[in-house]
C-alpha positions as CSV (number, residue, x, y, z in Angstrom):
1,X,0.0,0.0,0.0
2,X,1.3,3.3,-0.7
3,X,2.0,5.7,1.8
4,X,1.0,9.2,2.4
5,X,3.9,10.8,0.9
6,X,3.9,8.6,-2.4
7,X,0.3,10.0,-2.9
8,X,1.1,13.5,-2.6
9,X,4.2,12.6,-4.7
10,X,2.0,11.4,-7.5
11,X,-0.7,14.0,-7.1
12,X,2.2,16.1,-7.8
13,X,3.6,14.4,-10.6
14,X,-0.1,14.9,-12.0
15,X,0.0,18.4,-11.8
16,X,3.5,18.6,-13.5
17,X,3.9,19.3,-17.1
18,X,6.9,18.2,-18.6
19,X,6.5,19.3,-22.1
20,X,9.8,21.0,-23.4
21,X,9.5,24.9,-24.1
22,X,9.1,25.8,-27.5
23,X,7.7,22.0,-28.6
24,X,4.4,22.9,-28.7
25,X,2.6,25.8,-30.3
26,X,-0.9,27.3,-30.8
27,X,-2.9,30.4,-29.6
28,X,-3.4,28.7,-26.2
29,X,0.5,28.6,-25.5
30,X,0.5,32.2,-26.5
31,X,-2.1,33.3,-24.6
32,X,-0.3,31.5,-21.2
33,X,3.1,33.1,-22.1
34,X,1.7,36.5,-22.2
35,X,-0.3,35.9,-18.8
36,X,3.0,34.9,-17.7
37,X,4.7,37.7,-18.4
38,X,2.3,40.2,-17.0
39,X,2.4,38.1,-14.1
40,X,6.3,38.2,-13.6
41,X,5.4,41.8,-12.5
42,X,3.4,41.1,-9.8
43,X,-0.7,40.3,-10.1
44,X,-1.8,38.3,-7.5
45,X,-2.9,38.6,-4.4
46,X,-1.2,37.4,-1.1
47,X,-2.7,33.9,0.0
48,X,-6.2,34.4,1.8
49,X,-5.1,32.6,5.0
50,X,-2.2,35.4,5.2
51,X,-5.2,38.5,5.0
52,X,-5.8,40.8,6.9
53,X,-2.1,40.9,7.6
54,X,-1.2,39.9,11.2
55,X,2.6,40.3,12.4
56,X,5.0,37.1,13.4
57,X,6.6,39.1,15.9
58,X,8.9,36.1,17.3
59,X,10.2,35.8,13.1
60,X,10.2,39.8,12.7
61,X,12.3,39.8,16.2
62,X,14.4,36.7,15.3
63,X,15.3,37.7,11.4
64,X,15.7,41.0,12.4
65,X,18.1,40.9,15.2
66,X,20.4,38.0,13.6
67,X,20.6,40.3,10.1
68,X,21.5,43.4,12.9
69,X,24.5,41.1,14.5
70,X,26.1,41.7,11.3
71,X,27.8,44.0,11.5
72,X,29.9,42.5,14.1
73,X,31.7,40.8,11.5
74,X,33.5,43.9,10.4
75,X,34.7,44.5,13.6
76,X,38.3,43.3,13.8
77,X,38.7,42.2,17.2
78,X,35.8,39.9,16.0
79,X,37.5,38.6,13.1
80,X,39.4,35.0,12.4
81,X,40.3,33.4,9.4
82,X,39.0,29.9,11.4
83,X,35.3,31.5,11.1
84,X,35.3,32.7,7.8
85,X,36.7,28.9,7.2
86,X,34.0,27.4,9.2
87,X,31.3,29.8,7.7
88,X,32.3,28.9,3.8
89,X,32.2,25.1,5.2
90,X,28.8,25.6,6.9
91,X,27.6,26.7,3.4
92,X,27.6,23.1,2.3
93,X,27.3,21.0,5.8
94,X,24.4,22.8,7.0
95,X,23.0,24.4,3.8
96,X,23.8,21.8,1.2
97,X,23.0,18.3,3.9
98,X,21.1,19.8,5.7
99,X,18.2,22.0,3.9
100,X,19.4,21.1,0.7
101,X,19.7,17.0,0.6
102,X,17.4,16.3,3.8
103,X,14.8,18.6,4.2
104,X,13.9,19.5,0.1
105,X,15.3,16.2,-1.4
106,X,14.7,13.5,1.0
107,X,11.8,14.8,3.4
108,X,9.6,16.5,0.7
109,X,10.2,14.5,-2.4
110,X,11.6,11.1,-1.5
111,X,14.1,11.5,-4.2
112,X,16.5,9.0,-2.2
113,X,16.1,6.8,0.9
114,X,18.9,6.8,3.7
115,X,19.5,5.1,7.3
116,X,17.2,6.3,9.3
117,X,20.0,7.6,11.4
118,X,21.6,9.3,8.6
119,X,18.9,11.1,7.8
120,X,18.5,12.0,11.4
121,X,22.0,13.5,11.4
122,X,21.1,15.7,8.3
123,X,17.7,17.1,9.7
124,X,19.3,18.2,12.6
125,X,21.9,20.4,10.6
126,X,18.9,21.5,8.8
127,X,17.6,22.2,12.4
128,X,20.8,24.0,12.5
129,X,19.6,26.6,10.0
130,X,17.2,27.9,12.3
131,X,14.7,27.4,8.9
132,X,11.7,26.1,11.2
133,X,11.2,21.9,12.0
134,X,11.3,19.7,9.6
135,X,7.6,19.2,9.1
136,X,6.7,22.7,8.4
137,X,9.1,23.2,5.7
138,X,8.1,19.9,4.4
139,X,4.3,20.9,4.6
140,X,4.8,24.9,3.2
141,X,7.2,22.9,0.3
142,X,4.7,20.8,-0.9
143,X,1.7,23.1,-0.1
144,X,3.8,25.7,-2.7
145,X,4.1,22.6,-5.2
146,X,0.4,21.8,-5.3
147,X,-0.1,25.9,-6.1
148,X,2.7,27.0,-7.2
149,X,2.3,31.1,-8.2
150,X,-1.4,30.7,-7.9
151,X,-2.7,32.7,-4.9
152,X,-3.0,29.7,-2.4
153,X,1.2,29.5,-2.9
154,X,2.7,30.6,0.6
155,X,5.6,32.7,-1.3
156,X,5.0,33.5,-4.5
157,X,7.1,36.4,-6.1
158,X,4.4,36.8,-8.2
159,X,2.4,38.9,-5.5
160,X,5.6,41.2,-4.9
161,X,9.4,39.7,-5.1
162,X,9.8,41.2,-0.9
163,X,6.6,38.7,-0.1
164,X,8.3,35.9,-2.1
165,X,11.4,36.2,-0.2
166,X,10.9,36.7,3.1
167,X,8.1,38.6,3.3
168,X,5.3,35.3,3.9
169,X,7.7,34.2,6.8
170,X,6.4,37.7,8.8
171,X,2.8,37.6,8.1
172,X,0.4,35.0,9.7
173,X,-0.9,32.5,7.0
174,X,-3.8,30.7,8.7
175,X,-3.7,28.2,6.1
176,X,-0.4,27.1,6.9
177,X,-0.3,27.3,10.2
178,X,-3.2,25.1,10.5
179,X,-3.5,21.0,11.7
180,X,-4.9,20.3,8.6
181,X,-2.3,21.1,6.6
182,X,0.2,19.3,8.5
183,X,-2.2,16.3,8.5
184,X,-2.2,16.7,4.9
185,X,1.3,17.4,3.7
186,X,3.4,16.4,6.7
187,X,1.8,13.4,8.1
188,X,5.0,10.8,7.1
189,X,7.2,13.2,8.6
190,X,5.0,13.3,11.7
191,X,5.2,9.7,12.3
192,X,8.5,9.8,13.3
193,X,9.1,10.6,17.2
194,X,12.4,12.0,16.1
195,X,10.8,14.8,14.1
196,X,7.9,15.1,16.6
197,X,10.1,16.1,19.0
198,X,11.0,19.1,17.7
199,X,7.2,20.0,17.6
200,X,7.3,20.4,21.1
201,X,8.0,23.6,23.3
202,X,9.8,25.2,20.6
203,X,13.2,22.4,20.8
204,X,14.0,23.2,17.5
205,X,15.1,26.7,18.9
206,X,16.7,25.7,21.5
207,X,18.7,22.8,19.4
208,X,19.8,26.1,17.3
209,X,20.7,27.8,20.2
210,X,22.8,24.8,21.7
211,X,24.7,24.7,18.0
212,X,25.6,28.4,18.9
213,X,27.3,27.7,22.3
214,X,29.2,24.5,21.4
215,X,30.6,26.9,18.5
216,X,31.6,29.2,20.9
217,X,32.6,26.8,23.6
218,X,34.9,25.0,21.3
219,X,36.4,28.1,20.3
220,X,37.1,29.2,23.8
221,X,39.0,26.3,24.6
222,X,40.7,26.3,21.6
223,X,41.8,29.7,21.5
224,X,42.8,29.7,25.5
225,X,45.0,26.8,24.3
226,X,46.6,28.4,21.3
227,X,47.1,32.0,23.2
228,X,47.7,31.1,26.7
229,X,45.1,33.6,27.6
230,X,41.4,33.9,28.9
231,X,40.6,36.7,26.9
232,X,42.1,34.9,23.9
233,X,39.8,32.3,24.3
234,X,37.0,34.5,24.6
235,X,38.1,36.6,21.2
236,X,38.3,33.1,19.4
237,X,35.2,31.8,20.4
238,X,33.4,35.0,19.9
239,X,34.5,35.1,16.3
240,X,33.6,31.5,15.5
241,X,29.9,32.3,16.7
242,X,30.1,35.7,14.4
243,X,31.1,33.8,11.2
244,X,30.3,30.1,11.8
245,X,26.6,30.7,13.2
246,X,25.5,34.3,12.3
247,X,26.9,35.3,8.9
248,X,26.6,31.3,7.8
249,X,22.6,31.2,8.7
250,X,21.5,34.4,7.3
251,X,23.6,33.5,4.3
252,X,21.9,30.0,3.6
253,X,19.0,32.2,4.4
254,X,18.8,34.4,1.4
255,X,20.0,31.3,-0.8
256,X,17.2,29.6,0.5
257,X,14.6,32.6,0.0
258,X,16.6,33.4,-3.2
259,X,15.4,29.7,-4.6
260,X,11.3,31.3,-3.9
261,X,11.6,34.3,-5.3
262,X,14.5,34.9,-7.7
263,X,13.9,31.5,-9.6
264,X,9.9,32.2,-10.2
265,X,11.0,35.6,-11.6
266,X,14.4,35.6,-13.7
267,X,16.4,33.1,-15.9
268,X,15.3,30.3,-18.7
269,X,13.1,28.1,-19.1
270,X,13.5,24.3,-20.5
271,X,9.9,23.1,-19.8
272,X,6.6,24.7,-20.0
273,X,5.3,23.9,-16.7
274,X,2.2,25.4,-15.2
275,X,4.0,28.2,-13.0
276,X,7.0,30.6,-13.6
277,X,9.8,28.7,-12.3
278,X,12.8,29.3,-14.4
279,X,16.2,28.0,-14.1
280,X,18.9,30.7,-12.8
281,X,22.6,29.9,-12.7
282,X,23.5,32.4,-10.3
283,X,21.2,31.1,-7.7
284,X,22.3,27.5,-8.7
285,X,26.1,28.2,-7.7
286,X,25.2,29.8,-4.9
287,X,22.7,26.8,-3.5
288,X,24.6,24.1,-5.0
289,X,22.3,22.9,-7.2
290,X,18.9,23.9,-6.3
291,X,18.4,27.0,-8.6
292,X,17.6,25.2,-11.4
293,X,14.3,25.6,-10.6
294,X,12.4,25.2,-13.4
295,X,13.6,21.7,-14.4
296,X,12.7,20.5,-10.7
297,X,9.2,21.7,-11.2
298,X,8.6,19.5,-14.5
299,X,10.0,16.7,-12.5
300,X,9.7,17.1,-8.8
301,X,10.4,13.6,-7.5
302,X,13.9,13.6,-9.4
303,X,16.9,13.9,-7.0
304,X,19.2,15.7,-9.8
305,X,18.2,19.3,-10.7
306,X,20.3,19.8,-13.0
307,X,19.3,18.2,-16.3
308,X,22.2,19.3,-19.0
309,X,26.1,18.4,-18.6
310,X,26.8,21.9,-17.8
311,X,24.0,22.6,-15.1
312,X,26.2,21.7,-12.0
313,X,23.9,20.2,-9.2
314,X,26.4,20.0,-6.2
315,X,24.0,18.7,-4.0
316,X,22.7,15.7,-6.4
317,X,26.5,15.0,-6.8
318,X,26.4,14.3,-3.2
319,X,23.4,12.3,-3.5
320,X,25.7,10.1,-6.0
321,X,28.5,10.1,-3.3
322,X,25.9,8.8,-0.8
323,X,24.8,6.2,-3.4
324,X,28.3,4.8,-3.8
325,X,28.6,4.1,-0.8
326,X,25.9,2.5,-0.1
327,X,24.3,5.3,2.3
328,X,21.5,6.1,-0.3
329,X,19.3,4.0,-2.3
330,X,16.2,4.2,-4.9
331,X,17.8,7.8,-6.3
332,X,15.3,8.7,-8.2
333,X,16.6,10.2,-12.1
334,X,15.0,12.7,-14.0
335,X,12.4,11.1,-16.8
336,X,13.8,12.9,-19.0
337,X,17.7,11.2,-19.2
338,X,18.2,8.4,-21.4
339,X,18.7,5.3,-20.0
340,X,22.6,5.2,-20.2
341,X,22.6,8.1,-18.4
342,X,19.7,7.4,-15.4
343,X,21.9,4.4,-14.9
344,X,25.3,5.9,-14.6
């Protein structure tokens, strides 16, 4: 019997069109392309669940305070070459593993299946990313899926590019917030007592917040050893939380919130799906992988993003890594590759 995340996976396969851009012609195609580009401006209305607008003030305080530490990164006495080390390497350990691989790839698609343990271990760097619990991302993810751009999507760019990037994390969205949803869309996530758990009197925060002082404990004990001195612990450690916990997580995100908004807006297009993902190379650096958006719409089970030789899909070539060695099975290829290449 199939589960609950194999139907939404196939409900979502049925609402995918895969039909390469430019194949097929006609005054209907025409008529969608020109609504599409009136709609890259901005024509829809915020969801319904999100009106009238009620402030998050916990997200306005927590966003707001973390992008206001900063600063404190330009402040020499502040600075190491360890933490801008450990904030380039966080990039891909907590960005790439763990929102990247676990939370959008594993979690919400099933593009791959990993020990259970393994899997544990990723979530909890995407934990790390202070990007909400596992569930809710999984449940907003596919919720945006089912929707995309139309006004039920919880960040469309299409209602204004600040909404699409951070702006629907501020505002109140009923529709999101609400039990059915998560019975809906998150209900295999649920299951698991490990994920549960950080459900409960807001332990996800606080498991970001115990990231934070083993990266500044670490650092004091390192740096008292290497300088003899107290206060040379304290400078160490203090720069390790400044680069390898605040720069690091309001980097991953805007590469996150760059992947909403910046993919549904600018770039190309290789399939004509039924929103206005595109595919944007600068976002794809930058996220290893997962800016190419618009071929992970037409195919939204598939665990590689990037569909031509030259679209470089870090975070797939992980998956591979994984697969090799016999940490990940039942990778899932695009439909689209030949069958020399979903084999290799």
């Amino acid at each position: 019997m199939a589960t609950d995340t194999q139907t939404i996976a196939a409900a979502e396969d049925r609402l995918t069109v895969t039909e390469p851009a430019g194949e097929a012609n006609g005054l209907p195609l025409l008529v969608e392309r020109s609504q599409r580009r009136r709609a890259a401006f901005g024509n829809i209305p915020a969801p319904a669940g999100a009106t009238p607008y009620r402030i998050v003030w916990p997200y306005v305080i927590g966003v707001g305070l973390l992008h206001l530490l900063l600063p404190l990164a330009l402040v020499p006495w502040l600075f190491s070459w360890t933490g801008v080390l450990l904030a380039l390497a966080g990039l891909y350990v907590f960005g790439t593993l763990g929102i990247n691989v676990c939370y959008h790839r594993l979690l919400t698609h099933q593009s791959f299946t990993c020990p259970k343990w393994l899997e544990h271990l990723f979530a909890t760097l995407g934990v790390c990313c202070l990007q909400d619990t596992p569930a809710r991302w999984v449940a907003i993810h596919r919720l945006h899926h089912k929707d995309s751009d139309k006004q039920p999507d919880p960040h469309s760019p299409l209602v204004d590019f600040f909404w699409g990037h951070v702006g629907w994390l501020l505002i109140q969205n009923r529709d999101v917030n609400s039990v059915a949803t998560y019975e809906k869309y998150a209900r295999d996530v649920l299951e698991d007592p490990y994920y549960m758990r950080f459900e409960r009197n807001l332990f996800w925060v606080w498991a970001y917040g115990l990231h934070l002082v083993a990266f500044y404990l670490v650092g004091l004990a390192a740096g008292w050893l290497w300088t003899g001195t107290l206060m040379g612990g304290v400078q160490f450690g203090l720069s390790l939380v400044v680069w390898g916990v605040v720069v690091r997580t309001v980097a991953v995100w805007h590469i996150t919130w760059s992947v909403n908004s910046v993919t549904h807006m600018w770039g190309y297009r290789t399939y004509e799906t039924r929103e206005n993902s595109r595919n944007n190379w600068w976002v794809a650096l930058v996220s290893n992988g997962e800016g190419w958006h618009n071929n992970h719409h037409a195919d939204q089970r598939a665990a590689a993003h990037g569909h031509r030789w030259w679209e470089f899909d870090v975070t797939y070539l992980t998956i591979r890594l994984l697969e090799r060695l016999g940490l990940a099975k039942d990778v899932v290829r695009p439909r689209c590759w030949s069958q020399q290449e979903r084999f290799a």
